[in-house]
N, C-alpha and C positions, 0 to 999 in steps of 0.2 A: 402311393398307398391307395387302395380303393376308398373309396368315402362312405365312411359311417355315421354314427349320428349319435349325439348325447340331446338328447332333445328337448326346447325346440332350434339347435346347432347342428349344421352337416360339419363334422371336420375334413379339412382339403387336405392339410399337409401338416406335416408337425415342422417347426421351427425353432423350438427348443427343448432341453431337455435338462435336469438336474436332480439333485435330490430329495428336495418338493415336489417334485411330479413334472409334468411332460406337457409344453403349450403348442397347441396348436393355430394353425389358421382355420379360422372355421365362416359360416354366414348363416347369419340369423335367419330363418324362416319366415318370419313376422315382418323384415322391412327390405331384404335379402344384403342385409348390413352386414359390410366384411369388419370382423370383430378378431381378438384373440382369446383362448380357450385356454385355461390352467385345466390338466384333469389329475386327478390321483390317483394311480395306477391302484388294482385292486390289491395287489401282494401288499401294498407298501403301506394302506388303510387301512390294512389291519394292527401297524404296531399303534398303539392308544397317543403314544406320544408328539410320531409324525401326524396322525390323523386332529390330534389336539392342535399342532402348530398351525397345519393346513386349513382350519375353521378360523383358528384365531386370526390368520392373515385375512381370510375371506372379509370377518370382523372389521377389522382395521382400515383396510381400502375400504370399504362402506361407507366408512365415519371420514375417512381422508378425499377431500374433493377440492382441491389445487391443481392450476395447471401445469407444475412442476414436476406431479405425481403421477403415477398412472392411473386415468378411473376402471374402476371398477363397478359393471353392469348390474350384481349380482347373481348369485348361485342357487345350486340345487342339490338335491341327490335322487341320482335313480338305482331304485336298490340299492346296491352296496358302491355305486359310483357316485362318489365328488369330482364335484368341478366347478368354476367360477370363470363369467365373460369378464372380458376388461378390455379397452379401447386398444387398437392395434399399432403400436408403434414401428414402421416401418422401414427405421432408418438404421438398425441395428445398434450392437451396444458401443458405450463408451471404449470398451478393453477391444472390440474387433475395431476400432479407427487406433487405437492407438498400435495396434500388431500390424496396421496396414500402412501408419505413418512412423512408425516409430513415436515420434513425441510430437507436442506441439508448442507452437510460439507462447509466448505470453499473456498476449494480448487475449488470443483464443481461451487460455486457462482461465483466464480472469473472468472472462466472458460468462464460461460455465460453470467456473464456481461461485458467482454470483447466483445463479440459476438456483445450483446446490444447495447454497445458503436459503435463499428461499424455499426450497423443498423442505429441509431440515428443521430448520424453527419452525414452520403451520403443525411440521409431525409433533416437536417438541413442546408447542402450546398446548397441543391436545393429549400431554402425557405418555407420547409414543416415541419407546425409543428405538432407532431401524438394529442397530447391533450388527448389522453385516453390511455399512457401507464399500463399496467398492465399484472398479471400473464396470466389471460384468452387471451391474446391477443399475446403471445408467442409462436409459434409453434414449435413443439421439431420432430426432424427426428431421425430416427431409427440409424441414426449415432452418433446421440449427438449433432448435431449440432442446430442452433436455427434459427428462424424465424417470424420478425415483419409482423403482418396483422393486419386488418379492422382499414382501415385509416377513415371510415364514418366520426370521426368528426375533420380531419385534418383541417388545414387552411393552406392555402396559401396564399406564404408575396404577391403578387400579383392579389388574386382572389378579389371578391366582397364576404363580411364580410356575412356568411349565421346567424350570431347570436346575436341577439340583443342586444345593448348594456345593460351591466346590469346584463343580463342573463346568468347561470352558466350552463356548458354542461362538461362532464367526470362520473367518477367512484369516489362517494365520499371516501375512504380509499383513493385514490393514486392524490386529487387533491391539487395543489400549492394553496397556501393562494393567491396569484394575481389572480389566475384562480376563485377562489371561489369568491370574491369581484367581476368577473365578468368584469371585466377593458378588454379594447379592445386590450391594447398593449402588449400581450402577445408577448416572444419567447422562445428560446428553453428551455431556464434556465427551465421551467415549465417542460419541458417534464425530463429533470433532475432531479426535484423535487420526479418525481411519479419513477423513477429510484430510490432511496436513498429507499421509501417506500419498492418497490420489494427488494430490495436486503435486507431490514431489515424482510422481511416477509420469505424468500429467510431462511434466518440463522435461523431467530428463530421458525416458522412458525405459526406464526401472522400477520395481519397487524401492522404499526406503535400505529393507535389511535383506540378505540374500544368504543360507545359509546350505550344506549339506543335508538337513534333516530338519523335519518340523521344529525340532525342539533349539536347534541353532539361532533358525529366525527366532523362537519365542523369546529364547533368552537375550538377544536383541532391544526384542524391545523393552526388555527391562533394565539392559542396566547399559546398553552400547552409547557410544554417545553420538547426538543426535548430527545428520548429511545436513549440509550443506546445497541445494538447488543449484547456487551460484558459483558453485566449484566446479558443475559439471556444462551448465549451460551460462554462460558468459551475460550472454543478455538479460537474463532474470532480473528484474527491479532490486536493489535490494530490500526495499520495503516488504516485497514479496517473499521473501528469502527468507526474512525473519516472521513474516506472517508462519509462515511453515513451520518453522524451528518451534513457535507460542503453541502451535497447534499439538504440536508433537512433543511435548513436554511431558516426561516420566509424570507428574504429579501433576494429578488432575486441576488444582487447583492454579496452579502458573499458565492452565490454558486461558485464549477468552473465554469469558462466560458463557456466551450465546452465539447460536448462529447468528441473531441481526448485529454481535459486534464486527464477526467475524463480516459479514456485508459492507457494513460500516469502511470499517479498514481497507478492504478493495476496493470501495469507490473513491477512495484517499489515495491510491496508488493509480487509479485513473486518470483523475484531478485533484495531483497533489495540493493539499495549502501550503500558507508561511509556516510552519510550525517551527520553533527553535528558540536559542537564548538570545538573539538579536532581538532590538527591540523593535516594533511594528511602526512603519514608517507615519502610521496616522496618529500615533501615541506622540513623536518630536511636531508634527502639527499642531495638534490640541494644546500643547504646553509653550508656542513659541509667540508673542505676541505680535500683531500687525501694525506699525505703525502708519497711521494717515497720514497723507501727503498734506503738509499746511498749507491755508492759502495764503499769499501775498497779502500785505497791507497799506491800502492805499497812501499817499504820501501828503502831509498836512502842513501847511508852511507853518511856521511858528510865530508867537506874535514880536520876535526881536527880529525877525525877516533872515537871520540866520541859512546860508544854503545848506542843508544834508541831501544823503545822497537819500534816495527812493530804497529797500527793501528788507532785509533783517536788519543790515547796520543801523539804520535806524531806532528800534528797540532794542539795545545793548544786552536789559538782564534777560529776557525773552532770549535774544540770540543764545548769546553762553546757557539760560540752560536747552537748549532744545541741543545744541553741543554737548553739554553733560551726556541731555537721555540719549545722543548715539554712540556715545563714547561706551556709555552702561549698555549699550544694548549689541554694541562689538564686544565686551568683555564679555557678555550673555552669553553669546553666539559661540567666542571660544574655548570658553571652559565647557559649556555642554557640548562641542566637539570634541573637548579631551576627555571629559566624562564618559561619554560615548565610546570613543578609544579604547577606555582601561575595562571599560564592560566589557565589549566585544574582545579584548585580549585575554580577560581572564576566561572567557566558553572558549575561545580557541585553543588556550595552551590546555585547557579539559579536554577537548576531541582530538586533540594534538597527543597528548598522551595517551589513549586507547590508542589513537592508532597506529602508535608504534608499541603497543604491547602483544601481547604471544595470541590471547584470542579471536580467531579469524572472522566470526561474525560482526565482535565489537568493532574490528579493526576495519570491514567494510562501510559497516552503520556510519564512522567516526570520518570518513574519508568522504562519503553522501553530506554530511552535515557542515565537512569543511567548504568543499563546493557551492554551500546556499549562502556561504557567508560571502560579508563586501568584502575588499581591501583583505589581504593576510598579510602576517608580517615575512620578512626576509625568512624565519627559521623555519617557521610551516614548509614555505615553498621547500627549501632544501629534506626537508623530512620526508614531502610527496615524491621529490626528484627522486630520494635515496630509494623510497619503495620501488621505481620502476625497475628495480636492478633485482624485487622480491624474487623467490623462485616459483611463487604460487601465481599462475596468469591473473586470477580474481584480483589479487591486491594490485597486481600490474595495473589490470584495467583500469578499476578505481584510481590508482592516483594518476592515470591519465587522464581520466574526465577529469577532474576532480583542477587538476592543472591547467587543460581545456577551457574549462570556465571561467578560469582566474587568467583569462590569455593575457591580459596589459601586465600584469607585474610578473609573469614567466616567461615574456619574451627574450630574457635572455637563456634559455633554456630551450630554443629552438634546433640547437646541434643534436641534443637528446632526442628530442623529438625525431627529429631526420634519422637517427640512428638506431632507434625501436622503430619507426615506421618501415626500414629497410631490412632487421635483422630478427627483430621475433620474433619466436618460436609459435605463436599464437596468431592466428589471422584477424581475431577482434581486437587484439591490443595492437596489432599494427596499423588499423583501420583507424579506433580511435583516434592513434598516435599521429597518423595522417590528417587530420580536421582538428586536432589541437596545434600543429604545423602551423596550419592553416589561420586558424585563427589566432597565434600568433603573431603573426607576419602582420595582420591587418588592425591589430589591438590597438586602442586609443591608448594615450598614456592615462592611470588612474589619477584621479585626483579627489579628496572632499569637500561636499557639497557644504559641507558646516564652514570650514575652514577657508573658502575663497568666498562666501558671502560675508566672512569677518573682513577679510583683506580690503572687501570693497566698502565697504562702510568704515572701517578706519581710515582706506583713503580719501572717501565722502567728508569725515570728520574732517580730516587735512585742508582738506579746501575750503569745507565751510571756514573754519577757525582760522584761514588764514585771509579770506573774504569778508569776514566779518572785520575782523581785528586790523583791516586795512581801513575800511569805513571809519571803525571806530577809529581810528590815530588822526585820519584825515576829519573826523568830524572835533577832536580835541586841538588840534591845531588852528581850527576854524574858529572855534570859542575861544582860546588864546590871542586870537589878532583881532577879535572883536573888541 
């Protein structure tokens, strides 16, 4: 195009285009700062509505200065032309890397929807809700980093309502079923909503709902029930998986609250915790007592000159009880090992049954939770076995980690392994299937760490009481021939 001017902007080239008006590349006069240029075409500034939407964005980026966001120079008008500068992101949008990759890793999703999340809650703190999150509206910099634009159909918990009641305004793949019913009391939760969508599009690269006609998707998203990530893309965390499903919830309120929870929860899928019904290993610390090592008592002849030997045997009721307290402190040791046991068998036989029940997300969640646990009993194991026979590859996977990680007490389960790693239909559950092989082969036998510190200390008793109770015989003997 020849270069023209909104002044003080030469426009170079236009770069984008949509319903809000038309962005160009342009460079500021003033410091010859290459910038980008939103203009509103003069046809399009005349309907009162779009030219309302188009000031109100100008508004909004103003007040929005985050580096998640895109800034915003400020605007003008000359004559009957609007337009507004705003910093030039040059790394194109999120929806051209996903048309150029198809989809992306996990790790990467995670990455930038962390980003997202912080773009989302600064708008949300300041009562702004974006209403038309999506890929196109993403901007990616040549660093990797990311960046929220074209707030045109924001709303402000403050402004005057530019949209009639009733009437639906967004991107139909990425709008909340409230949004679509068109209801005035929208908040952020909605813009959450069309978040759950990207990140689902994000992993697998699709949108959520795909339909013949706008009206197919709409209805979608009201009443279809909610994908699965991890059915498509194997590797998806399942934490993640269900991050997506909370976010994509018909009813606003079963979402997270907030973008900083939704933040939250992905840096917990980064660096997971202990989370679960097990009990925390510092909690049988604080409650186990230390017993100090006694010292020795020197040995004091007696005034009947009497030989005894030198060390417990010598103080007899000292001896027997210091025997008592390890005798009590082996019994300690294994009843809060069995203790311990019937806790951890009752959250098992709980995750145990989700996952063998018909729900496919519980049944993944339930198979992640089994995996965190120690020691499983015989039946689990057999439950995980039966799954790898599911026809669904996700539950396959799953109960192959999940087996994998419990490799000492599923070593005999290594034929299976051999024979999903050779004949799967699926290339990650064969992979798996090959490093739970693997590991395996090379498994320690299990044991507890409750229950062999009882063993030793009941044999410690053993000897004491039998070390002792020699002394003692040989020292009553000694008194008898005296």
């Amino acid at each position: 195009m020849e270069p023209r001017w909104v002044w003080p902007f030469e426009l170079i080239e236009k770069i984008g285009e949509g319903g809000m008006g038309i962005v160009y590349r342009a460079r500021y006069s003033g410091n010859d700062r290459i910038v980008a240029v939103k203009l509103l075409p003069t046809e399009v500034a005349a309907d009162p509505v779009l030219l309302a939407r188009f000031e109100r964005e100008l508004d909004v980026l103003k007040q929005l200065k985050h580096p998640n966001i895109v800034r915003c120079f400020g605007g003008t008008c000359e004559s009957t032309q609007r337009f507004y500068a705003m910093e030039l992101v040059d790394g194109g949008t999120l929806a051209d890397l996903l048309e150029k990759k198809g989809h992306l890793s996990w790790e990467f999703v995670v990455d930038y929807a962390l980003q997202m999340c912080e773009a989302l809650q600064y708008a949300h703190e300041h009562g702004v809700i974006h209403r038309d999150v999506k890929p196109g509206n993403f901007l990616l910099t040549k660093s990797g980093n990311i960046k929220l634009s074209d707030f045109g159909l924001a709303a402000i918990a403050t402004a005057h309502r530019l949209t009639a009641a009733g009437r639906t305004v967004g991107t139909i793949q990425y709008m909340a079923p409230e949004q679509i019913r068109g209801k005035p009391a929208l908040d952020g939760r909605a813009d959450l909503y069309a978040l759950g969508c990207v990140l689902y599009e994000m992993l697998t690269g699709q949108p959520p709902y795909a339909g013949e006609n706008a009206a197919a998707v709409l209805q979608q998203h009201l009443s279809a029930p909610i994908p699965h990530a991890a059915a498509i893309m194997l590797e998806c965390p399942l934490k993640l998986d269900q991050l997506i499903c909370d976010l994509m919830s018909k009813d606003a309120d079963q979402r997270p609250a907030t973008a900083a929870e939704v933040g939250w929860r992905l840096e917990e899928i980064l660096q997971p915790g202990r989370r679960g019904a097990a009990v925390e290993p510092e909690l049988f610390m604080s409650r186990t007592k230390v017993v100090e090592p006694l010292q020795d008592v020197a040995h004091v002849p007696s005034d009947d000159a009497i030989p005894v030997s030198t060390g417990w045997g010598s103080q007899p009721w000292l001896s027997w009880g210091v025997a008592a307290v390890l005798l009590l402190f082996c019994a300690g040791l294994w009843i809060r090992s069995s203790a311990i046991a019937s806790q951890l068998a009752q959250a098992e036989r709980y995750w145990v049954k989700l996952f063998e029940g018909p729900d496919l997300n519980l049944r993944l969640v339930a198979a992640e939770a089994i995996a965190d646990f120690g020691p499983i009993r015989w039946t689990t194991i057999q439950s995980l076995n039966k799954a790898t026979a599911d026809p669904n590859p996700a539950v396959r996977l799953a109960a192959v980690k999940a087996m994998g990680k419990h490799a000492s007490e599923c070593r005999s389960f290594q034929g299976e392994m051999l024979h999903l790693e050779k004949v799967d239909d699926h290339p990650e559950v064969r992979h798996q299937a090959g490093l739970a092989l693997e590991a395996m082969k090379h498994a320690p036998a299990e044991f507890s760490i409750y229950k062999l510190l009882a063993w030793v200390a009941f044999l410690a008793v053993v000897v004491f009481v039998g070390i002792n109770g020699w002394n003692l015989w040989q020292r009553l003997k000694l008194s008898a021939a005296a």
